[in-house]
Structures are given as C-alpha cells and as structure tokens.
KOLGU-4560 file (N, C-alpha, C; in nm, 3 decimals, padded with zeros to 5 digits):
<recs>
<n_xx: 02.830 n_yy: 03.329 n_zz: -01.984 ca_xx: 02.725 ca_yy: 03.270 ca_zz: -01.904 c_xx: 02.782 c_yy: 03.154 c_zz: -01.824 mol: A seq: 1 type: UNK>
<n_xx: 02.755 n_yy: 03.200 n_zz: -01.660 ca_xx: 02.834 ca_yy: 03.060 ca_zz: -01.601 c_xx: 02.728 c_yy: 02.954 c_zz: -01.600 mol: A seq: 2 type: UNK>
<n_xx: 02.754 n_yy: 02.804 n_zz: -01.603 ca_xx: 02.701 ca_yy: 02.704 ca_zz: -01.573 c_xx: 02.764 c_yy: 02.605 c_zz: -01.495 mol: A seq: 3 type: UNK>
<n_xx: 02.699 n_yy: 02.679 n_zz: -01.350 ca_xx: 02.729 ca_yy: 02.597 ca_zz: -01.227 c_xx: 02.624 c_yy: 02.464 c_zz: -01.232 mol: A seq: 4 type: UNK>
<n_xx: 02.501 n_yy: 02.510 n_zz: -01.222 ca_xx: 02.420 ca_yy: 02.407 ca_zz: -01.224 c_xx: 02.442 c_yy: 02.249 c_zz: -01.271 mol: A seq: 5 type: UNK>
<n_xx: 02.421 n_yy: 02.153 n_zz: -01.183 ca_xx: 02.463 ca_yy: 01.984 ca_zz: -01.252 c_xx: 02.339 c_yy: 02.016 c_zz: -01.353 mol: A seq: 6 type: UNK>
<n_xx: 02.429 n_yy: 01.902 n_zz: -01.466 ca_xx: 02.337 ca_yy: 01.871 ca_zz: -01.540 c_xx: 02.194 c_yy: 01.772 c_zz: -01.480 mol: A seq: 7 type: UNK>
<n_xx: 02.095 n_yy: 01.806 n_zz: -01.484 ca_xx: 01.975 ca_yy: 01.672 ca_zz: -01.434 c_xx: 01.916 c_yy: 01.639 c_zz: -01.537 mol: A seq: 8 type: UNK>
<n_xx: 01.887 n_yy: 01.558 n_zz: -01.584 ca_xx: 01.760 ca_yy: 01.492 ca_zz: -01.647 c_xx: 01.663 c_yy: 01.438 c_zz: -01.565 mol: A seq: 9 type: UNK>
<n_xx: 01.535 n_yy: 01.503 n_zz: -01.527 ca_xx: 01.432 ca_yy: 01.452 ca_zz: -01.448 c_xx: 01.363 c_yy: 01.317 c_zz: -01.524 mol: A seq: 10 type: UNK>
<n_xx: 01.315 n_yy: 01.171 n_zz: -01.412 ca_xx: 01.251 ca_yy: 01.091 ca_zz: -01.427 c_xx: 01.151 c_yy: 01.134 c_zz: -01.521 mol: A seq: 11 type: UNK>
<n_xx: 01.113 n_yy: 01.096 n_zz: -01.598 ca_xx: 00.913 ca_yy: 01.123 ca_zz: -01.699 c_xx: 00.820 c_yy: 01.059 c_zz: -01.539 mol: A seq: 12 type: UNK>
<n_xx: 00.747 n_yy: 01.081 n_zz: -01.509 ca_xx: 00.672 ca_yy: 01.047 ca_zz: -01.396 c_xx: 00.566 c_yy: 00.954 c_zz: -01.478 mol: A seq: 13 type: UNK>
<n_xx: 00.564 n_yy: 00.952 n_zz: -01.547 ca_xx: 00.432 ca_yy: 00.848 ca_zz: -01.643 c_xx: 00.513 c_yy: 00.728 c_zz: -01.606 mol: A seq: 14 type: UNK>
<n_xx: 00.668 n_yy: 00.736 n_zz: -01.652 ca_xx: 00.734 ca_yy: 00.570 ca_zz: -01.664 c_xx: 00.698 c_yy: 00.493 c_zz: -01.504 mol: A seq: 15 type: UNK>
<n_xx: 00.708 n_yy: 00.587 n_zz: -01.409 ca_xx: 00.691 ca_yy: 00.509 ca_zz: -01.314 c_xx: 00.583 c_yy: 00.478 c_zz: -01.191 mol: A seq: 16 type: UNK>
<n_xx: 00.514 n_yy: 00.581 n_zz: -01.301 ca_xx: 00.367 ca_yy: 00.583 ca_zz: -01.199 c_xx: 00.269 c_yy: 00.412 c_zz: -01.226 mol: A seq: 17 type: UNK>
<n_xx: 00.219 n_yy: 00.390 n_zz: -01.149 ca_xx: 00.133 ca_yy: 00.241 ca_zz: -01.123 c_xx: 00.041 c_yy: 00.254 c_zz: -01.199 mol: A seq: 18 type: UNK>
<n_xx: -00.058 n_yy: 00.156 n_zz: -01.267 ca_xx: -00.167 ca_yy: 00.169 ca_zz: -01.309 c_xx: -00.270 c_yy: 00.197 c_zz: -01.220 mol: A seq: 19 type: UNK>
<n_xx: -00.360 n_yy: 00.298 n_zz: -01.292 ca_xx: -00.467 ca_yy: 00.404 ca_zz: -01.203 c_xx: -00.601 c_yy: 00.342 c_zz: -01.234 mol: A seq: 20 type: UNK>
<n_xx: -00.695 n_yy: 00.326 n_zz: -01.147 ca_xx: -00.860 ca_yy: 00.319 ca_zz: -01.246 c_xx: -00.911 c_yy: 00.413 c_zz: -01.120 mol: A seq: 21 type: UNK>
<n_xx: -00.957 n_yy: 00.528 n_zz: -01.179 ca_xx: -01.066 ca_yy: 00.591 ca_zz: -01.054 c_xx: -00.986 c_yy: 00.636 c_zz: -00.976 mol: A seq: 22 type: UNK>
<n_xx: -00.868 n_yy: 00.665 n_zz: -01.009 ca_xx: -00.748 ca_yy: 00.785 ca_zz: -00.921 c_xx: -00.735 c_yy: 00.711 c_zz: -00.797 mol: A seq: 23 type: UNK>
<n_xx: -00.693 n_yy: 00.506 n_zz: -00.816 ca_xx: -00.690 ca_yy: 00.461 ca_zz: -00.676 c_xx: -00.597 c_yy: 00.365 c_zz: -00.792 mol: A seq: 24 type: UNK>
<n_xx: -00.516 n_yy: 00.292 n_zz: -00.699 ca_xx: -00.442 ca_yy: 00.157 ca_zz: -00.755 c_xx: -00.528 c_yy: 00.086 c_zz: -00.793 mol: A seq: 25 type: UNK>
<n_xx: -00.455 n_yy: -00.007 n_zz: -00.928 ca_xx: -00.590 ca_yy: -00.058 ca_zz: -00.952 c_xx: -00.600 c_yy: -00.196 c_zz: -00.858 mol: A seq: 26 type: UNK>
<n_xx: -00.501 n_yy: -00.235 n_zz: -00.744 ca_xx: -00.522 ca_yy: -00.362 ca_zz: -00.678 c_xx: -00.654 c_yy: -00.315 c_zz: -00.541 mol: A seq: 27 type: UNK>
<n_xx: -00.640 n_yy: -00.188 n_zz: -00.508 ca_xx: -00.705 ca_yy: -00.112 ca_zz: -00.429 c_xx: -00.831 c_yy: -00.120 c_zz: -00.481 mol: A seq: 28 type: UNK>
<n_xx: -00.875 n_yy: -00.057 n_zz: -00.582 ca_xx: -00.936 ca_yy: -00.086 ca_zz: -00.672 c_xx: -01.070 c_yy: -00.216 c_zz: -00.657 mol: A seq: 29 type: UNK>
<n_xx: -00.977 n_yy: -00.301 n_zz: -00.734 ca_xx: -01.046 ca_yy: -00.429 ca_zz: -00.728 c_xx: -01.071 c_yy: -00.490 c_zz: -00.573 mol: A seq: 30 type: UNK>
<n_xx: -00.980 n_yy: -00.525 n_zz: -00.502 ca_xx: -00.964 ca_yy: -00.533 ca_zz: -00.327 c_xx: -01.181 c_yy: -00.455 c_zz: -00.289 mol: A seq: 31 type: UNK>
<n_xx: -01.171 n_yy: -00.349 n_zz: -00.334 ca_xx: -01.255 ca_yy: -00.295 ca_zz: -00.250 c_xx: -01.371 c_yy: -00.309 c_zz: -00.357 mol: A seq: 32 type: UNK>
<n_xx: -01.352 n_yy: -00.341 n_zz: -00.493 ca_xx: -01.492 ca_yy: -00.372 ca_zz: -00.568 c_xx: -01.545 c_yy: -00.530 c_zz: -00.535 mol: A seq: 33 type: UNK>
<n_xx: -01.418 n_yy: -00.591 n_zz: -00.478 ca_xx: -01.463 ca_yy: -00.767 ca_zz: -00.465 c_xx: -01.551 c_yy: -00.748 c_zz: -00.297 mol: A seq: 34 type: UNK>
<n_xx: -01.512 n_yy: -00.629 n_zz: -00.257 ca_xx: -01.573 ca_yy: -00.614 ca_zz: -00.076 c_xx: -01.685 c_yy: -00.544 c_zz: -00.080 mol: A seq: 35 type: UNK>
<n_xx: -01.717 n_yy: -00.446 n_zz: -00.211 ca_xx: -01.907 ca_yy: -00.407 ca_zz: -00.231 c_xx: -01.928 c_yy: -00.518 c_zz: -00.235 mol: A seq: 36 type: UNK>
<n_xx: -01.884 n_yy: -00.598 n_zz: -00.383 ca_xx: -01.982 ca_yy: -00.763 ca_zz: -00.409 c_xx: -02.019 c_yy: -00.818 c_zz: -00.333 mol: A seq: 37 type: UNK>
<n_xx: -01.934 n_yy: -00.874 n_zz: -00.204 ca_xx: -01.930 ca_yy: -00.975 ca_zz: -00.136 c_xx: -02.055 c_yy: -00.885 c_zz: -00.022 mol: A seq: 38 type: UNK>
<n_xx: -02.073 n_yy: -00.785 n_zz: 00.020 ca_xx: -02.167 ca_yy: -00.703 ca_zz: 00.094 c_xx: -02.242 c_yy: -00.696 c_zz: 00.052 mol: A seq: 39 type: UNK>
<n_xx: -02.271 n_yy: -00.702 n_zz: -00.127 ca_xx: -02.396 ca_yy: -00.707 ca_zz: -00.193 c_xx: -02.474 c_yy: -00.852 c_zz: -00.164 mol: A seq: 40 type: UNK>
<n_xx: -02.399 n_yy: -00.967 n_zz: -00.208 ca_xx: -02.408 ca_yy: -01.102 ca_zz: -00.196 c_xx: -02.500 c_yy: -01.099 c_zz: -00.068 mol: A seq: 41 type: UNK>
<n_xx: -02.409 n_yy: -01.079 n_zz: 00.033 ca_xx: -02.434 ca_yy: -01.134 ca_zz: 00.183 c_xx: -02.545 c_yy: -01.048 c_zz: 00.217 mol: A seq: 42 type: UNK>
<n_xx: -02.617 n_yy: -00.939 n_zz: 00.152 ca_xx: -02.696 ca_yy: -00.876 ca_zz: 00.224 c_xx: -02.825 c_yy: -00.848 c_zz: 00.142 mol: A seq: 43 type: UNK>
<n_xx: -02.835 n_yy: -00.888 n_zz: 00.013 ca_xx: -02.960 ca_yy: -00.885 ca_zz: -00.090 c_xx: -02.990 c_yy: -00.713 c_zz: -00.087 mol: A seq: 44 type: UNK>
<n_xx: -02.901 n_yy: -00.643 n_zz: -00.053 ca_xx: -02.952 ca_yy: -00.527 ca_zz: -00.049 c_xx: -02.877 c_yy: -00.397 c_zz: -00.199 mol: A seq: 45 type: UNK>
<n_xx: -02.937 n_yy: -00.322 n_zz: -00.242 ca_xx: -02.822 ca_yy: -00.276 ca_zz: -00.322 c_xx: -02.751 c_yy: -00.129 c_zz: -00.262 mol: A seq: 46 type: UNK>
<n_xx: -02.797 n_yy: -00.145 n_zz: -00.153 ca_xx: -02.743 ca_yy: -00.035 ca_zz: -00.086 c_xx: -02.626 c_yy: -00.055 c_zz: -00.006 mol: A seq: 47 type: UNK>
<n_xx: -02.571 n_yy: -00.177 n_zz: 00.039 ca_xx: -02.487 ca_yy: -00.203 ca_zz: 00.065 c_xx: -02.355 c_yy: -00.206 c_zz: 00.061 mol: A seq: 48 type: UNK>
<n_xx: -02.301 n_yy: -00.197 n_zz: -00.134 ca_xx: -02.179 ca_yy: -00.163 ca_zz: -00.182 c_xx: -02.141 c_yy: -00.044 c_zz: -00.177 mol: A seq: 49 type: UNK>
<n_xx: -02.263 n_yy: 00.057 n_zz: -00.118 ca_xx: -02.237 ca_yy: 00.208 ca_zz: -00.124 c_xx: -02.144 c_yy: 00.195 c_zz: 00.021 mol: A seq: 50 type: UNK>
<n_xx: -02.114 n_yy: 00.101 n_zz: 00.131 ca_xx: -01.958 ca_yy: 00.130 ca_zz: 00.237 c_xx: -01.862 c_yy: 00.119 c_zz: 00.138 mol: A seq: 51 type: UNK>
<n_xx: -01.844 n_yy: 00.045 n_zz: 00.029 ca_xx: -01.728 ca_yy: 00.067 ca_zz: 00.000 c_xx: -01.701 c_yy: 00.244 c_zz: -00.115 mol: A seq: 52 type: UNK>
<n_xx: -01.787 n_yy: 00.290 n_zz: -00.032 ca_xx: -01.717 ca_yy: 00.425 ca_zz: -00.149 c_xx: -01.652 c_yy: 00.532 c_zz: -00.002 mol: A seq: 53 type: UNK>
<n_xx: -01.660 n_yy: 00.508 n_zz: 00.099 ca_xx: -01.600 ca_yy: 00.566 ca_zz: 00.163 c_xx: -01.407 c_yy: 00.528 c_zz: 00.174 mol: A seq: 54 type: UNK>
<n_xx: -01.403 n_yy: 00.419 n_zz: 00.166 ca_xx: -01.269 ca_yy: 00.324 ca_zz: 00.140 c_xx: -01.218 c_yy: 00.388 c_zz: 00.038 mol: A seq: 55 type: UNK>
<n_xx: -01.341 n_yy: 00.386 n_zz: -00.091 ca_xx: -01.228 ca_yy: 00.436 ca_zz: -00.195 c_xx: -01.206 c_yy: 00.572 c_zz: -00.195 mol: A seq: 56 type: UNK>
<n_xx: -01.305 n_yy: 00.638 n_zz: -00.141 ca_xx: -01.234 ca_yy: 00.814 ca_zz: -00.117 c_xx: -01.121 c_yy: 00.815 c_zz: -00.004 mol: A seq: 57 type: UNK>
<n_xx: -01.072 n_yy: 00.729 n_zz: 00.087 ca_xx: -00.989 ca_yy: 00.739 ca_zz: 00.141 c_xx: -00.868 c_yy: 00.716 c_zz: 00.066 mol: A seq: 58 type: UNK>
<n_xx: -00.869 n_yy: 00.573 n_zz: -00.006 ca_xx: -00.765 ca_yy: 00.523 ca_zz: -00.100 c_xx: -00.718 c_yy: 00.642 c_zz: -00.197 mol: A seq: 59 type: UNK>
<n_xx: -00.842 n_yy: 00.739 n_zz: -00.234 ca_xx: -00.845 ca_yy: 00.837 ca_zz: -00.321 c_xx: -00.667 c_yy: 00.941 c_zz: -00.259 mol: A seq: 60 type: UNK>
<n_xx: -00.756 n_yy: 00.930 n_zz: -00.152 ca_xx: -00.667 ca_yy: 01.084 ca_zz: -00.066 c_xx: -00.490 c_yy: 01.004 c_zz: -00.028 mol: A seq: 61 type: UNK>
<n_xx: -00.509 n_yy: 00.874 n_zz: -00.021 ca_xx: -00.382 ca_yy: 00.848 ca_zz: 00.003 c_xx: -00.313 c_yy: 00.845 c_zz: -00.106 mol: A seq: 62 type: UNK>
<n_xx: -00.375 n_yy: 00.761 n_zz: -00.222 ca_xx: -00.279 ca_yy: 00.767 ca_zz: -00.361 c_xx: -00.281 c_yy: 00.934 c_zz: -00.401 mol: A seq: 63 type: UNK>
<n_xx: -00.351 n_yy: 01.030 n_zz: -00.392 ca_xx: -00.306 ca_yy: 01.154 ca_zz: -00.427 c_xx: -00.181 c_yy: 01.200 c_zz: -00.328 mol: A seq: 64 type: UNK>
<n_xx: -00.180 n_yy: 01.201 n_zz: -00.253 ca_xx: -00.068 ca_yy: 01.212 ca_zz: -00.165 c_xx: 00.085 c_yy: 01.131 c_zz: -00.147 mol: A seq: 65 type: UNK>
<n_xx: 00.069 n_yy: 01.009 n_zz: -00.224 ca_xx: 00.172 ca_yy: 00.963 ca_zz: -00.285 c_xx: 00.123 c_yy: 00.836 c_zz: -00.358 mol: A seq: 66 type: UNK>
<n_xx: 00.183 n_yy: 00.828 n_zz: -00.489 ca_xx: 00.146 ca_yy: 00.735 ca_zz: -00.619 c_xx: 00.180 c_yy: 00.619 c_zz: -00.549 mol: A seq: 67 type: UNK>
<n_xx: 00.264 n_yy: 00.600 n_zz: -00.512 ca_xx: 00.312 ca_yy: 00.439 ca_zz: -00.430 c_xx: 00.281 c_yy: 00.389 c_zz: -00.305 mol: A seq: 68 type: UNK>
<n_xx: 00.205 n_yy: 00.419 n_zz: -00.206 ca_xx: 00.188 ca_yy: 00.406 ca_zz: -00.129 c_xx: 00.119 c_yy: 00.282 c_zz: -00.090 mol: A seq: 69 type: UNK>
<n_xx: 00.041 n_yy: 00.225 n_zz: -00.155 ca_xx: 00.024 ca_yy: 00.049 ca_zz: -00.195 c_xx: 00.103 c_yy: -00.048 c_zz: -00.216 mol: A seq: 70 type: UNK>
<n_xx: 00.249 n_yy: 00.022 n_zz: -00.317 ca_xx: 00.366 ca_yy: -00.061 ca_zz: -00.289 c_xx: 00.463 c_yy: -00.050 c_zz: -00.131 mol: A seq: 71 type: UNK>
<n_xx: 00.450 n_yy: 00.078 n_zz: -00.104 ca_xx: 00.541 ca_yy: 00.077 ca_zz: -00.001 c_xx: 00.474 c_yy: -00.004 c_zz: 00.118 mol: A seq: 72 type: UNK>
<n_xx: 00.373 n_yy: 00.023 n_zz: 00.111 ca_xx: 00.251 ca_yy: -00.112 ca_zz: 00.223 c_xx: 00.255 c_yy: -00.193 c_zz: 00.230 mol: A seq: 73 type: UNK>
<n_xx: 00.275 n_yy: -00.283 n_zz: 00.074 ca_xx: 00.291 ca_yy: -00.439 ca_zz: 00.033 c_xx: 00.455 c_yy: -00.492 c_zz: 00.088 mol: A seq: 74 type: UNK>
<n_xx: 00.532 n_yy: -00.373 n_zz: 00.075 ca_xx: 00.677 ca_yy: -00.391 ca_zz: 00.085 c_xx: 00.689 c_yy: -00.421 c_zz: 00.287 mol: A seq: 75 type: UNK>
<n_xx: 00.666 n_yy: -00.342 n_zz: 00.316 ca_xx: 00.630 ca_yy: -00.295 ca_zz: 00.469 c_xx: 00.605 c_yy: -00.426 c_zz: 00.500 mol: A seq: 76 type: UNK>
<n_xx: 00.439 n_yy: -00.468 n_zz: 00.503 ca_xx: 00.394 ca_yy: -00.629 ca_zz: 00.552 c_xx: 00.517 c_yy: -00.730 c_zz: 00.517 mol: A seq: 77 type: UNK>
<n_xx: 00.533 n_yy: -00.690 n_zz: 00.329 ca_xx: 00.624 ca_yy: -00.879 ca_zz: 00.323 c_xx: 00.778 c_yy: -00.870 c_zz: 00.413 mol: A seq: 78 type: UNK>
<n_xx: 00.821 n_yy: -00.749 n_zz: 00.440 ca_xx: 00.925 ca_yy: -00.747 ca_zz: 00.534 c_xx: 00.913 c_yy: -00.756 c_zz: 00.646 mol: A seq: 79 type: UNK>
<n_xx: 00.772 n_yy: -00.738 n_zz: 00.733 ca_xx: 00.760 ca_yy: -00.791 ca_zz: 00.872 c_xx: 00.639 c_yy: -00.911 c_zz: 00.874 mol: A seq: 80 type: UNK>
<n_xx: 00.732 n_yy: -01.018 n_zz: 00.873 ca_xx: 00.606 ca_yy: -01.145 ca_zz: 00.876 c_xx: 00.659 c_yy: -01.196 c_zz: 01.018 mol: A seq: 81 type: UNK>
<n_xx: 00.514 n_yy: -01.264 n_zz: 01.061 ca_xx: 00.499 ca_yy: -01.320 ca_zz: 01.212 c_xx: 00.582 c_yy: -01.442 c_zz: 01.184 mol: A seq: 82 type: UNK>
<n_xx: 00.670 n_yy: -01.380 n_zz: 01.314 ca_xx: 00.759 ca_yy: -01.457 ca_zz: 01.355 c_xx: 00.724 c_yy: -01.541 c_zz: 01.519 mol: A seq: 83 type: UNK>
<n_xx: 00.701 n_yy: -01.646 n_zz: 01.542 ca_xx: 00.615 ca_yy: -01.723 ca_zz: 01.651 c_xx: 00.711 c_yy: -01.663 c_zz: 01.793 mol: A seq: 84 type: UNK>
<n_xx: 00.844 n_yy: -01.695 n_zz: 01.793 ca_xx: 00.905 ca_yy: -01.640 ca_zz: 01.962 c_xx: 00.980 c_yy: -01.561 c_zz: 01.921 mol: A seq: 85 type: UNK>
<n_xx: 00.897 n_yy: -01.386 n_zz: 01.873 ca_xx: 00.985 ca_yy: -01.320 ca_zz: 01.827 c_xx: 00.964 c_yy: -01.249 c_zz: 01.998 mol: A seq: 86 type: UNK>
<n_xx: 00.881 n_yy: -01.252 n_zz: 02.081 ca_xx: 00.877 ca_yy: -01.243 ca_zz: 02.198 c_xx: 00.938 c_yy: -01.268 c_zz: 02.321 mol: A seq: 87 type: UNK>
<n_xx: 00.995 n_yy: -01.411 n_zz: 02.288 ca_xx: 01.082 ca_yy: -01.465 ca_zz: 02.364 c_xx: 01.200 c_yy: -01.424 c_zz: 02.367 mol: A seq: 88 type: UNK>
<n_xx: 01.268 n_yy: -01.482 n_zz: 02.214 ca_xx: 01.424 ca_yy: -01.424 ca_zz: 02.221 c_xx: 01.437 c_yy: -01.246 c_zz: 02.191 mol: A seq: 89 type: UNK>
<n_xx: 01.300 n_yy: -01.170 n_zz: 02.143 ca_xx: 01.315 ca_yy: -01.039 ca_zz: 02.160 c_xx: 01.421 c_yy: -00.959 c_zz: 02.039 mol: A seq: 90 type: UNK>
<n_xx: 01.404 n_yy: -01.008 n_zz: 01.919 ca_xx: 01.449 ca_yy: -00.979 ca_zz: 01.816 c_xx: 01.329 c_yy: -01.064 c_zz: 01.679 mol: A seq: 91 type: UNK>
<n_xx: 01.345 n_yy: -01.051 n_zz: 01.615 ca_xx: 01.289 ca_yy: -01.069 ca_zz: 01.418 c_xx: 01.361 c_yy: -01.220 c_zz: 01.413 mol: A seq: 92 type: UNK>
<n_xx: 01.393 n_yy: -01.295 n_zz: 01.440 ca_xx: 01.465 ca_yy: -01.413 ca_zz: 01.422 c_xx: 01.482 c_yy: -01.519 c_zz: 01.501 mol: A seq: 93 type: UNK>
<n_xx: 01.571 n_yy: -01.661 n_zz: 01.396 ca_xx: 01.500 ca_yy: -01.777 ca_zz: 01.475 c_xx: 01.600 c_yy: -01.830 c_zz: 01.580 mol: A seq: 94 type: UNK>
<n_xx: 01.721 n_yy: -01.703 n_zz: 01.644 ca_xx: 01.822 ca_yy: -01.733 ca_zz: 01.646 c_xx: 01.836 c_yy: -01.697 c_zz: 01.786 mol: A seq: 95 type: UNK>
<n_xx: 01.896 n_yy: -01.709 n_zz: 01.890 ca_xx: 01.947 ca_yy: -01.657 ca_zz: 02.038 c_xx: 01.995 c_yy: -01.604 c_zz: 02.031 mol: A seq: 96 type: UNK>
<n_xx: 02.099 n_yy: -01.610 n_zz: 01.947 ca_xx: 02.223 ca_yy: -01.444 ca_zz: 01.959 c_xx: 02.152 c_yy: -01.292 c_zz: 01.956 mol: A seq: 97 type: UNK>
<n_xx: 02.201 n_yy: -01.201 n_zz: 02.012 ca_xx: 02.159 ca_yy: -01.093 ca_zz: 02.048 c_xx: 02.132 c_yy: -00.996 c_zz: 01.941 mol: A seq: 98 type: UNK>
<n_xx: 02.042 n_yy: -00.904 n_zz: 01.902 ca_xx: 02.035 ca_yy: -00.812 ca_zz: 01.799 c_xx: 02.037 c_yy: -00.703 c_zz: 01.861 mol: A seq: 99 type: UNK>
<n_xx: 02.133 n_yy: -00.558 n_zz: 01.779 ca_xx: 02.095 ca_yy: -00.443 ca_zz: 01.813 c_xx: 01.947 c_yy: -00.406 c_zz: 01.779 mol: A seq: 100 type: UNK>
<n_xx: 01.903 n_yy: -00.448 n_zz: 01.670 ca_xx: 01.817 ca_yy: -00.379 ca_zz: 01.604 c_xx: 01.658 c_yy: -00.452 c_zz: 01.653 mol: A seq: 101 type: UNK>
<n_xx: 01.600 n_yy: -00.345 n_zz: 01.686 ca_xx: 01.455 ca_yy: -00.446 ca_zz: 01.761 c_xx: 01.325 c_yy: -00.386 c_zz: 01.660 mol: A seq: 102 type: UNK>
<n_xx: 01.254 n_yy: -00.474 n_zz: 01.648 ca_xx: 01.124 ca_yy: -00.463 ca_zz: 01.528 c_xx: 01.030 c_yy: -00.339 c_zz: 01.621 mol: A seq: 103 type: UNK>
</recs>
C-alpha cells in the first residue's frame, strides 16, 4: 500500500471558533441588544426593539458564512485609522517621502 499522501492533522474547529449566543458573535450580539434597548428607551414603545432583529438575521447570514468575520472587521478598522493629511501627502503616514503602496 503506497502512502503518498502528507501526513495532516486537521485543526478541531471548536478550538478556534469564537463564542456564539444565537448563531451571531456574542460582541454582535450584545452591540445590537444594547441598540433594541436604547430604541426601546427612546421610544416608550415595545415594538421598537423588533429593528434590531433584522441586524441580527443579517449578522446571522454573515457569521454562517464565515465564523470570524467580526474579527477580521475589528482587524480591518484598527489597521486603517484616520489619518488627518493622508490627502495631502497621499499615502497612510505622517511622513513626505513617497509610498508605493496607496490605502
């Protein structure tokens, strides 16, 4: 019996999956239960927290489509923060010298 095949040991997908509540992150999660409240608050109505269930069926469809996608978002923003004359000198930085690489 030949054994070409590499050996793999696949990741366990539990170790690295995020904590879930309601098949959404749970920062997603909370984010959009503190945005019923605050719609409940501001509007005396109890019909109001029902916008946020459209959010979370969206959140739904994105975390099914990939488990991380809240981190890769969070990652995304903290790597492009406003930079004031990123206009001027026309690069990500606080510097004049020239960049290949443009945001």
């Amino acid at each position: 019996m030949r054994d070409d095949a590499p050996d793999v040991e696949p990741l366990i997908l539990p170790l690295t999956r995020p904590p879930l509540y309601f098949g959404v992150d749970i920062i997603v999660f909370v984010i959009n239960g503190m945005f019923g409240i605050i719609l409940f608050i501001a509007s005396s109505n109890f019909l109001a927290p029902l916008v946020a269930l459209p959010i979370h069926f969206i959140a739904l469809y994105l975390c099914q489509r990939d488990i991380h996608i809240v981190r890769v978002v969070q990652v995304f923003l903290s790597m492009r923060r406003a930079i004031r004359n990123r206009h001027f000198w026309k690069a990500g930085s606080y510097t004049p010298l020239t960049s290949s690489i443009t945001i």
